[in-house]
N, C-alpha and C positions, 0 to 999 in steps of 0.2 A: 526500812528503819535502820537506816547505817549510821547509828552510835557505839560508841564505844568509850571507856573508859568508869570508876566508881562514879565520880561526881556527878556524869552525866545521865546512869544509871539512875543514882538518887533522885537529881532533879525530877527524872520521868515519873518514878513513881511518887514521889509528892505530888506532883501535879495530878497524877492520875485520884490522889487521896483527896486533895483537895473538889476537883470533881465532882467524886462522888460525893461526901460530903454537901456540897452544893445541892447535887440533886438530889437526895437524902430529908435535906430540909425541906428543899420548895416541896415536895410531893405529900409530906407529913401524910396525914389519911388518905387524902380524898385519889392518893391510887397508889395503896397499897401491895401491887403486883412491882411494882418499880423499888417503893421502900424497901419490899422483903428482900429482893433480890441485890439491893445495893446495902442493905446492913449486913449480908451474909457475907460480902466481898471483901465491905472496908474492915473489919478486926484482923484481917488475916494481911492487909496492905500494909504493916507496919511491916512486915518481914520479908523482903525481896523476894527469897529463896521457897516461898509458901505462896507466890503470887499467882504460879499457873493451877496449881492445888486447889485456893479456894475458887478458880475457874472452872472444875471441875464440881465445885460443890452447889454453883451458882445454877450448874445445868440440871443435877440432881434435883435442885427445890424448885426449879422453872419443867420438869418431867421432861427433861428432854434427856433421854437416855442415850449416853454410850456406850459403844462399845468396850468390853473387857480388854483390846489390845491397846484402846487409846487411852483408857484411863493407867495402864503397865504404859505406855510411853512417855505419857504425863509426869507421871510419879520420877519415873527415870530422870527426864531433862530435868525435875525441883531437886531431884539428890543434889547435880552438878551445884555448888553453892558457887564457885566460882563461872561462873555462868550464867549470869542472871536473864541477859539480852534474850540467849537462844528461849530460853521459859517463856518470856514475853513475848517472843514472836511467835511459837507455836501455841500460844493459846491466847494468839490475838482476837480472833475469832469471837473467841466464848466472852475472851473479857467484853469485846465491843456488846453485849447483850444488854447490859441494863440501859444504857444509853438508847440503844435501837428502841428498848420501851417506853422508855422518855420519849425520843419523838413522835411516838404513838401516839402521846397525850394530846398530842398538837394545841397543847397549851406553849404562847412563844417565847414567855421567861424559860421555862422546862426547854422547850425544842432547841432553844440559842446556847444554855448549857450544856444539852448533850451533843449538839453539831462541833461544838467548842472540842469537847473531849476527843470525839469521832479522829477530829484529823491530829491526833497526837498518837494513832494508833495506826498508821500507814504501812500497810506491808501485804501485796499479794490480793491474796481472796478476802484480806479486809479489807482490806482499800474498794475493793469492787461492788462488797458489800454495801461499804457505805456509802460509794457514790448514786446507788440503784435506790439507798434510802431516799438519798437526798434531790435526788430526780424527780421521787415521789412527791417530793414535800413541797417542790418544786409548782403542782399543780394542784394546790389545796386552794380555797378562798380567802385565807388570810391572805392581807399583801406585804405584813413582816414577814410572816412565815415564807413567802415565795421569796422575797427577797435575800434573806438570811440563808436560804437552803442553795439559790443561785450562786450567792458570792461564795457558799463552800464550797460547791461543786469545781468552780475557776481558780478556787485555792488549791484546791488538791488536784485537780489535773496539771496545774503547775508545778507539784508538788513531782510529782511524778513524773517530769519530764526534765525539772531541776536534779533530780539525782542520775537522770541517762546520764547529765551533761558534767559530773564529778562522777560517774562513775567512766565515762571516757577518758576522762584524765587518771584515773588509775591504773598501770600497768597491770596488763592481765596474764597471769603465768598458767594458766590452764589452756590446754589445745585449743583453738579458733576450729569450728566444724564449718566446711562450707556451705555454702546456702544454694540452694535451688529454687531459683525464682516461680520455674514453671510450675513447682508444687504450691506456690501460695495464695495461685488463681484463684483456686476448687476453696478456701476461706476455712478456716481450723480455730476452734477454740485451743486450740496449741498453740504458743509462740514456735518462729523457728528456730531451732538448734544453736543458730550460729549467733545467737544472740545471749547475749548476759541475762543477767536476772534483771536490774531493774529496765534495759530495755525493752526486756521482753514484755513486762508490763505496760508501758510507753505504747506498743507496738501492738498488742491486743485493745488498747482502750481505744486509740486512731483509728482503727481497722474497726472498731463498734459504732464510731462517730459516723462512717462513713455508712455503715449497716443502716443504722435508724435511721440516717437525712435519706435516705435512700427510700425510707420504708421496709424494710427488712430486720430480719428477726438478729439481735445481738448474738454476738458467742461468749464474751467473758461477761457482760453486765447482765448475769444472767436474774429474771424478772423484773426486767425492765418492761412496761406495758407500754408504753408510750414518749416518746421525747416532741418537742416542735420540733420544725425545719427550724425555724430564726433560730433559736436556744442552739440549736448542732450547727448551725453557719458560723454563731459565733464564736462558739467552743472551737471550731476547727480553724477558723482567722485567727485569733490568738495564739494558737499552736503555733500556727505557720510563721506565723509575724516575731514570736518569742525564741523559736528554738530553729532558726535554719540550719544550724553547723549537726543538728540529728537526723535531719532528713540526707543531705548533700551526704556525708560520713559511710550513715548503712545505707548498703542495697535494699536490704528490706524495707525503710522504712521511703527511698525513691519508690522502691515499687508500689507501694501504697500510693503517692503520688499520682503515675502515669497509667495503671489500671485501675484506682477505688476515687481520686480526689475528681480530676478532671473530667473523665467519664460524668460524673454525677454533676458536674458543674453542666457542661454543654445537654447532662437532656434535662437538668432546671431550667436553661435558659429557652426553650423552645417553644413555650408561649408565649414570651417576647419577640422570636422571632417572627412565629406566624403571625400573628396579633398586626393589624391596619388598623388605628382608630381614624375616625371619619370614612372610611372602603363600608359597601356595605356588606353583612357578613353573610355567610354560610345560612343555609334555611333551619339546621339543627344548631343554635347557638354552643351548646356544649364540645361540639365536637373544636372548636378552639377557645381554649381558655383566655380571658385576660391576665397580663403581667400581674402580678401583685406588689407591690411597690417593696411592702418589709423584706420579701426573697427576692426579689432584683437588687435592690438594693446591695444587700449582703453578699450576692454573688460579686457583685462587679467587686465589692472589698477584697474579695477573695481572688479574683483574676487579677488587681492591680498587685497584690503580694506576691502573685507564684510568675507574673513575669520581672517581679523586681529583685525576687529574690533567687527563684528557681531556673531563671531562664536557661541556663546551660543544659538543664536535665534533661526543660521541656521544650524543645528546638520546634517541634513541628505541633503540640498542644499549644504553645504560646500563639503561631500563624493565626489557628483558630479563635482563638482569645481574642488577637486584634482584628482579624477580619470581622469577630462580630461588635465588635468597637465601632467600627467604622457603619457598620449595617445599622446601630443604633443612633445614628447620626440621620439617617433620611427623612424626610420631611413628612411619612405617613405613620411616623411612630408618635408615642405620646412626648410632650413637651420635657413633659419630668425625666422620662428616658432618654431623652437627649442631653437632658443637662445632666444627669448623672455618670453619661459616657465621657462626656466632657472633662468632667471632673477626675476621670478616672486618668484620661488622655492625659491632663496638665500633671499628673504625678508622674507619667513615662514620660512627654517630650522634654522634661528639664534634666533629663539625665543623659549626658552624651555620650556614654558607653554602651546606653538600650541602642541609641540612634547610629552605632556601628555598629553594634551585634545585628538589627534590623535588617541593615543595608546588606553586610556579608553575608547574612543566614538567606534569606530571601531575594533581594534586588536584584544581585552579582550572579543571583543562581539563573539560568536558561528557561527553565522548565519548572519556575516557581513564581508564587503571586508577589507579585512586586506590593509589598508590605507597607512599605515607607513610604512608594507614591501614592497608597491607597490612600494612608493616614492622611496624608499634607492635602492630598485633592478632595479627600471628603472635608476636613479643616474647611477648606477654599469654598467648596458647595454650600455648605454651613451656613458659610460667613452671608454669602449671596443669597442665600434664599430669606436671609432674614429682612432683608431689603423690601422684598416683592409684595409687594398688598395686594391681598389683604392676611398679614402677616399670621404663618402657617399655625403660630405659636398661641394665638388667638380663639384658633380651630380646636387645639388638642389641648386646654386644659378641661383638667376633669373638678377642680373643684370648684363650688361655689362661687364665686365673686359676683362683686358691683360691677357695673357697668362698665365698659374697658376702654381706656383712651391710653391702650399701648400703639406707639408707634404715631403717636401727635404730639408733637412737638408744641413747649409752653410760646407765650408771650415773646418775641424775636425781634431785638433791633439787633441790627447787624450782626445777626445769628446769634448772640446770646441771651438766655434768658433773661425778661425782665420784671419788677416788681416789688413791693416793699417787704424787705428784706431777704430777698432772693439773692442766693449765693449764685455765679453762674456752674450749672451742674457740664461738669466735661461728656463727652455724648458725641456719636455719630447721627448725622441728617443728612441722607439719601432722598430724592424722588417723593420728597414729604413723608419719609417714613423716619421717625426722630428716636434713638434706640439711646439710653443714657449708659456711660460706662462705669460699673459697679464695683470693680475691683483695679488694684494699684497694678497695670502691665508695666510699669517701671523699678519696681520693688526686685529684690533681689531671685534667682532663679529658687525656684521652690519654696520658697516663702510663704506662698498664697494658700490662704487655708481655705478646704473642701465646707460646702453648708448641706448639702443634702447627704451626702454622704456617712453623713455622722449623725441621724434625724433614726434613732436606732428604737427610737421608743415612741414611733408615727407607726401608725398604719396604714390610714389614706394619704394617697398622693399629693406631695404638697403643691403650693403656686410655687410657680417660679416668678420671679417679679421679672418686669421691664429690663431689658439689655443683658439679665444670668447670661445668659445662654452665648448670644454676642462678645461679651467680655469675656468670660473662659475661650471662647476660641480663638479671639486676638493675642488672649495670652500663650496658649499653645500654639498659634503662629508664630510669636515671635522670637519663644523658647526654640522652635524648630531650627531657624535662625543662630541664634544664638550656638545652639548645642555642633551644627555643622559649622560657625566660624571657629569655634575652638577646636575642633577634630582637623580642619584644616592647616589653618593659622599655627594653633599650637599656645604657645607659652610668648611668642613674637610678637608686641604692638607695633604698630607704626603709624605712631600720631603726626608724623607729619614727614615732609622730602627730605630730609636732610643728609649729609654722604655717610655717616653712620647707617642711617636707616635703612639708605641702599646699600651698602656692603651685607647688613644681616639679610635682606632679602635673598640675596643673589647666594649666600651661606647657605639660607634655609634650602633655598629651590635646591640645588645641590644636593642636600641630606636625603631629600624625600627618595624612596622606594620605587619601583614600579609595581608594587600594591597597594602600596599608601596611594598614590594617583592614580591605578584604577578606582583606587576604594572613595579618593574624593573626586574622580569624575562621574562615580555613580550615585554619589552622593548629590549632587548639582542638576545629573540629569534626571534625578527623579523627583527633584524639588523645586525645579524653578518656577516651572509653568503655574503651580497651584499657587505658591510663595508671592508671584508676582503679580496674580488675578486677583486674591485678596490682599496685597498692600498697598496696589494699586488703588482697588476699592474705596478700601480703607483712608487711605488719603487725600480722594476728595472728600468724603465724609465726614473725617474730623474735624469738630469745632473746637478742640481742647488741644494747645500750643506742646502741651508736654506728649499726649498720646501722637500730634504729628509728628514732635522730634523722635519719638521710639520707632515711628514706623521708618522715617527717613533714614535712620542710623539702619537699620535693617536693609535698607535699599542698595545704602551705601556699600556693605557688609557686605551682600551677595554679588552684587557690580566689581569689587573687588575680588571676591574670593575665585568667580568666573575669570576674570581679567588674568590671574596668576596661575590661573590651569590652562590658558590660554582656549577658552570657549567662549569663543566669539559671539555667536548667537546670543545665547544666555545675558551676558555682558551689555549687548549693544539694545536687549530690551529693557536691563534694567536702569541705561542709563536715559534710553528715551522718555521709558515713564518719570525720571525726574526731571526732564527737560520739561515734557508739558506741561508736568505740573507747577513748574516754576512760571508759564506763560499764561496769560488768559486763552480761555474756553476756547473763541473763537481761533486764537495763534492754534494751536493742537489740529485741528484741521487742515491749516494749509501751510505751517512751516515746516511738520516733523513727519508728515507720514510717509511721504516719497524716501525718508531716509529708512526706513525698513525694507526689506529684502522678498521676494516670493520665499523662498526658502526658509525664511524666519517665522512669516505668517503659517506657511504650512507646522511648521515643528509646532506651534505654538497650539492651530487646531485637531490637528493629530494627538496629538501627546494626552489633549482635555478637553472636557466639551465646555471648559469652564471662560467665561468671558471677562476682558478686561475694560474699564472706563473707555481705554484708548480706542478700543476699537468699537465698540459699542455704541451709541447716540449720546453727545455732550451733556453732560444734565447742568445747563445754564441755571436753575434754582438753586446750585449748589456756592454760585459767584457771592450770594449773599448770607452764604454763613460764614462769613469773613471780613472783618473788617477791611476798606475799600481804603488805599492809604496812599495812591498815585492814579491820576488819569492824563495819559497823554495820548499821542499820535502813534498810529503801526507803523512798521517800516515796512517800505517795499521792496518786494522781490522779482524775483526774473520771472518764476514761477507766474505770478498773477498779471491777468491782464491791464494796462495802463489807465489808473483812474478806479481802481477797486480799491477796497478795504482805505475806504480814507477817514471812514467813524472815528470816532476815541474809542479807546480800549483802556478799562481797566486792570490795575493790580491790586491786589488784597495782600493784608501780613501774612497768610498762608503761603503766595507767592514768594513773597520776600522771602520768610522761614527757607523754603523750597529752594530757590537762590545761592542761600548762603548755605545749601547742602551740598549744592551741586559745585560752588564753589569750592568747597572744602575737599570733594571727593577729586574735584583736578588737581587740589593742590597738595594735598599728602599720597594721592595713588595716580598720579599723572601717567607712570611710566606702564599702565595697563591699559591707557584708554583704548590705545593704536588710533584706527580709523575713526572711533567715534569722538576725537577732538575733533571734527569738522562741527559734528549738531553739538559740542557743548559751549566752543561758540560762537555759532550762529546764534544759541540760545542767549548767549551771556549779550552779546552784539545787541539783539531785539531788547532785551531787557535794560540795556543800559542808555538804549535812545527814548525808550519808553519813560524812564526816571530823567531824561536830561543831564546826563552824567556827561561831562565838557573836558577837553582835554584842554591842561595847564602846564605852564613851562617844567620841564625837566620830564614832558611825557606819561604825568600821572594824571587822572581823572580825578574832577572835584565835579563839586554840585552847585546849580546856580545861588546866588546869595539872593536873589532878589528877584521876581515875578516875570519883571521884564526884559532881563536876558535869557529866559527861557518861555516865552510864554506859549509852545505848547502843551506845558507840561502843568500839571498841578498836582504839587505836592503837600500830603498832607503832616502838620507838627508830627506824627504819629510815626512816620518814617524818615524823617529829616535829619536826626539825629542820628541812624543809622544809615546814611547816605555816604559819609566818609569811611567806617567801617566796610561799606562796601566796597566803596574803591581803595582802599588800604588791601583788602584779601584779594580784588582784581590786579596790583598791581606785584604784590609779593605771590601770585600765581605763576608768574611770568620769572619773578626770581627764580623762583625752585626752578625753575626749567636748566637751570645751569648744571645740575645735576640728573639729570633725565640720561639715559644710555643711548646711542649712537641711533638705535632702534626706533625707539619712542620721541627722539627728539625729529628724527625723520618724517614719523604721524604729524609730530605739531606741524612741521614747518610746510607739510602739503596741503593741511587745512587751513595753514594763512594765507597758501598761494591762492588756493581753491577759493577763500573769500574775499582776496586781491582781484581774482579773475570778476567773480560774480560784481564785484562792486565798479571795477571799467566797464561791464555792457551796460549796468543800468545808467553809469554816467556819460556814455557813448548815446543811450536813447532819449537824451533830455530828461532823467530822472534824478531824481534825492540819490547821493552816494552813500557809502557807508562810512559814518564818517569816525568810527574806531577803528577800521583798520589801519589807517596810518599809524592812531598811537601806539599800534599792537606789533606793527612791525618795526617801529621805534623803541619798544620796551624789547625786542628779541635783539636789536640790534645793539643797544646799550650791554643789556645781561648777560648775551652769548658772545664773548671775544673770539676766542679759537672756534669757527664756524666754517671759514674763510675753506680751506681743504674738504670738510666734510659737503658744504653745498660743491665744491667743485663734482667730488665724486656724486654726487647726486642728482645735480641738473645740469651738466654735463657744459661746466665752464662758465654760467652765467655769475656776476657775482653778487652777493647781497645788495650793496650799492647801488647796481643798476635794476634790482628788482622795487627797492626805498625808491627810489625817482622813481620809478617807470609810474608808481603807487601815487608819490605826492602831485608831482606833475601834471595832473588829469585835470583839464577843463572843462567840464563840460558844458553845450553852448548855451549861450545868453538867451534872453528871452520866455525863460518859461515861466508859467505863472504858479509854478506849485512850488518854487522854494522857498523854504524857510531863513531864519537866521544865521540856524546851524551851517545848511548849507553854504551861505555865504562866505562861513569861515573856514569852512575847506577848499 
């Protein structure tokens, strides 16, 4: 009770008269032990200085006898007239009695006015007192009375933890005693020494919280019979979430933390851990409990606050925290326990300073649980298992429901829903397993609000509907994403080539550290594999245009971020996966996988047992959840035998999308591709004979105007209008190269020789040529002036000119019956 001054004085005790007063009335007869004892009090309340007195008169007529020293100490503090406060405090106690009778009455006009008074009398062993009332009252059958008796309890323990946090702001001129942690083990209804007065209160009630959740007998709230778990989970979340600058500050109140908090978290959670729904169990059922949702629940609140806020304290407590994050992620736990981990997850992956403390606390370390590739690779597992029929999610709900048609996809033309008045719903479709996406992953980072997590007044386990569980993990995907392109990256965009962009690049690279780049090559190498198995995934999956572009920009992101650490590997898989995906099913088999490495494929299954599209079996069902918007002719390769793949092959606007990512990724981070300009285009090559994209004077590609100068090709209104947009970003790719460093421009110009070379054997064996390469080394020859020196040193005297002829000059011979028109005009 840190008041001071008359007026505030006054205020208090009116208040306190008014009160009584109050409850004076409501009680008239019918409980006369309350009247007497509150008319004995209120005549004597008009006179401050007589206030602890008639406290003493109150106990007299209640037979509650004192002592002869306390009534001589009594009398003493009411002489003080200029002192009123100290009187009030020391017979805080006695005054709070008529009140305590009032809520005896457990009548809840009477219990609401004497709860009301209770917390205007805050101080010590009243305070204690009346929390231990109001715990009581807490589990009566009224459900006013429990509720009213709740919200005081959370009033006044904030009350109490509100004056630590002004009484740390007050310079303290009395000696600081040191603390001794090791004495605080063994548990004391003492505060310790080194602490203040209202800490010390603070510091006993925390230390109780932890007692009861425990099951253990209190030391200050003494007659306390009983508390819940949930009631102490919550009381102790709200602490933690409200006052972290009291914990971080005192030692005492860390040590509370990392021997009373955690401890009791990790053996709450141990029925979750043993617990296998669907396994069959144990011959003695009791001997493991089932999870209970209301205390699962509340723990994970309580783990996602001590690593958001405590992480520093709890370096090797937290470890624990996310290892069992990730364990509640497996596929033999309950559905609800999954989506709650989930939930817990997307509160830490959006924070990009958890995702270095992670990396450095754990990755970096030797002889420690690589943390962060646990997180991203259980994510990735997640993501995959929810594919698999018959969907695991299926198996492990515990409540009631209708009949289940998760994981079947509605009415589908051209993969999107159809029907009257059917909105189309965005959603991934895998292998006929149809999963809809519930939540905004384009919304801003931590945005996205929790649903079960805050379900604080369930007891049974809720449904999770269709796709929870899927969309929280996408979105913790791509937070992952995200939070390492800005630890990386930094503060620097680079939306596109231009010689500003590059000078900052080549600033930035310079700045960085050799910590910073350990710290983001451990970052990369402990993300990529997972990151790319579900993006991958994920992107054939998607039927919804916006959740593709999020995943692609993510693709993008990491193809880059790898390319400027110079990790080849990483890089040259993220760019393959948006190569295939920019091609049809079938291209993905036989133009891109020779371009992967043994060494690649090894890192990729080593590292995770986790699988990507690419390598895995085509899922051709997936061609038709996309609109179909070009069908033409494949081109051929050296690779394939003469007279295969001569089908039509389709493209979908997933393609296209794909395309125009892949395009964008050459064109603003060219100077990172190196070696993998050969497959981006070969890729753009296949895709641009595919559309019928025609070279026109000045060297740039246009689209046929009319059916019959291209008639392998069919294209549909659908993509026609973005056929010049294509060849506008194909041909301004080749601008930017003018700006490319000596290095990078070296990649380009061996991958156009390399698709110069490949396009003379097939037009050497009576084959279709490739008939972009001419325009491709006609745009380098235009764009790139000053070249002329640099190709000298690099192919050892040959000059561009005679590399351009050697390229247009090619006849190949007459007679064969597979060309087309195209042909003709090269």
């Amino acid at each position: 009770m840190a008041l001071t001054g008359g007026a505030v004085t006054k205020k208090l005790v009116e208040n306190l008269q008014a009160d009584l007063r109050t409850l004076s009335a409501e009680c008239k007869r019918k409980y006369p032990p309350v009247k007497e004892v509150t008319l004995l009090l209120f005549p004597s309340m008009s006179n401050g200085m007589d206030f602890a007195y008639s406290a003493v008169k109150i106990i007299i007529t209640d037979k509650y006898l004192a002592s002869e020293s306390g009534l001589l100490k009594i009398r003493n503090v009411t002489s003080r007239s200029e002192d009123t406060i100290t009187g009030l405090v020391a017979a805080s106690q006695d005054i709070i009695q008529p009140f305590i009778l009032g809520c005896d009455t457990k009548n809840a006009k009477i219990v609401h006015i004497s709860l009301t008074a209770i917390q205007r009398l805050i101080q010590h062993e009243a305070i204690s007192l009346a929390l231990v009332l109001c715990f009581r009252l807490h589990f009566t059958k009224d459900s006013t009375t429990i509720n009213t008796a709740a919200a005081t309890v959370r009033q006044l323990v904030f009350v109490i933890f509100e004056r630590v946090e002004a009484e740390d702001k007050t310079p303290n001129i009395d000696p600081v005693e040191s603390v001794c942690l090791e004495d605080l083990k063994a548990g004391s209804k003492h505060a310790p020494k080194s602490l203040r007065p209202y800490a010390a209160d603070a510091f006993l009630l925390f230390q109780d919280f932890c007692q009861l959740v425990n099951a253990d007998q209190p030391y200050w709230l003494l007659g306390m019979t009983e508390m819940t778990r949930t009631f102490g989970l919550e009381l102790m979340e709200s602490v933690l979430t409200s006052f972290p600058d009291v914990f971080t500050k005192h030692p005492e109140f860390s040590f509370l933390l990392k021997e009373r908090v955690c401890p009791l978290v990790i053996k709450l959670f141990s029925p979750s851990l043993k617990y296998r729904h669907g396994m069959p169990q144990p011959v003695a059922p009791s001997v493991i409990d089932k999870p209970y949702f209301p205390i699962v629940m509340r723990l994970l609140r309580i783990v996602a606050v001590l690593i958001k806020h405590y992480y520093v304290l709890l370096v090797t407590e937290c470890e624990i925290f996310l290892s069992l994050l990730v364990k509640f992620l497996d596929p033999e736990k309950p559905m609800w326990q999954r989506a709650t981990a989930l939930e817990v997850l997307s509160k830490l992956c959006c924070q990009s300073h958890l995702i270095r403390s992670f990396c450095q606390s754990y990755d970096m370390k030797q002889h420690s649980t690589k943390i962060f590739q646990e997180i991203v690779n259980g994510l990735a597992s997640f993501i995959q298992s929810q594919f698999i029929q018959p969907q695991t999610s299926q198996i492990m709900q515990q409540a009631p429901r209708p009949q289940d048609t998760q994981g079947q996809p509605p009415s589908l033309v051209a993969g999107m829903p159809v029907g009257s008045g059917i909105t189309p719903q965005a959603a991934f479709y895998y292998r006929n397993v149809w999963l809809p996406l519930v939540v905004n992953i384009t919304a801003a980072q931590g945005s996205q609000k929790t649903v079960f997590l805050e379900m604080v007044d369930k007891i049974d386990p809720p449904h999770i509907p269709d796709g929870y569980g899927l969309s929280f993990a996408v979105l913790c995907m791509l937070d992952v994403v995200k939070c390492v392109q800005i630890l990386i990256e930094g503060s620097i965009q680079m939306d596109c080539s231009t010689e500003q962009n590059v000078q900052n690049q080549k600033q930035s690279a310079k700045q960085i550290t050799d910590t910073d780049k350990a710290l983001f090559e451990v970052l990369i190498d402990s993300s990529w594999c997972g990151v790319m198995a579900a993006l991958a995934l994920l992107l054939e999956a998607s039927t919804d245009e916006s959740a593709t572009e999020a995943i692609l920009k993510a693709m993008q992101a990491y193809a880059n971020m790898c390319g400027k650490l110079a990790l080849n590997i990483p890089r040259d898989a993220f760019i393959t996966a948006l190569c295939k995906a920019s091609l049809p099913p079938h291209y993905t088999l036989t133009i891109l996988n020779t371009q992967a490495t043994p060494h690649q494929l090894h890192k990729l299954s080593s590292s995770t047992s986790l699988k990507t599209p690419a390598h895995d079996s085509i899922n051709t069902d997936n061609q038709h959840g996309s609109q179909v918007v070009a069908v033409g002719t494949p081109l051929p390769t050296a690779s394939l035998p003469l007279g295969a793949q001569q089908g039509p092959v389709m493209l979908t606007a997933k393609n296209i999308q794909c395309m125009r990512a892949l395009l964008g990724l050459a064109h603003c981070h060219g100077s990172i591709l190196g070696s993998s300009w050969h497959q981006v285009l070969t890729t753009l090559q296949h895709l641009v004979w595919i559309l019928g994209l025609k070279p026109s004077s000045g060297g740039s590609l246009k689209a046929a105007r009319q059916a019959s100068d291209n008639p392998n090709a069919v294209i549909t209104t659908a993509v026609m209008a973005d056929l010049p947009v294509l060849s506008a970003m194909l041909s301004r790719l080749f601008e930017s190269s003018q700006y490319l460093d000596d290095v990078a421009l070296h990649h380009l110009i061996d991958a156009l020789c390399k698709l110069s070379t490949e396009a003379m054997e097939l037009a050497y064996s009576n084959r279709r040529t490739f008939f972009t390469i001419p325009l491709f080394t006609a745009s380098i020859s235009f764009t790139l002036v000053p070249l002329a020196s640099l190709w000298d040193t690099l192919y050892g005297g040959r000059s561009m000119a005679s590399f351009t002829d050697r390229t247009e000059n090619i006849n190949p011979p007459s007679g064969g019956s597979g060309r087309s028109g195209q042909d003709q005009q090269t």
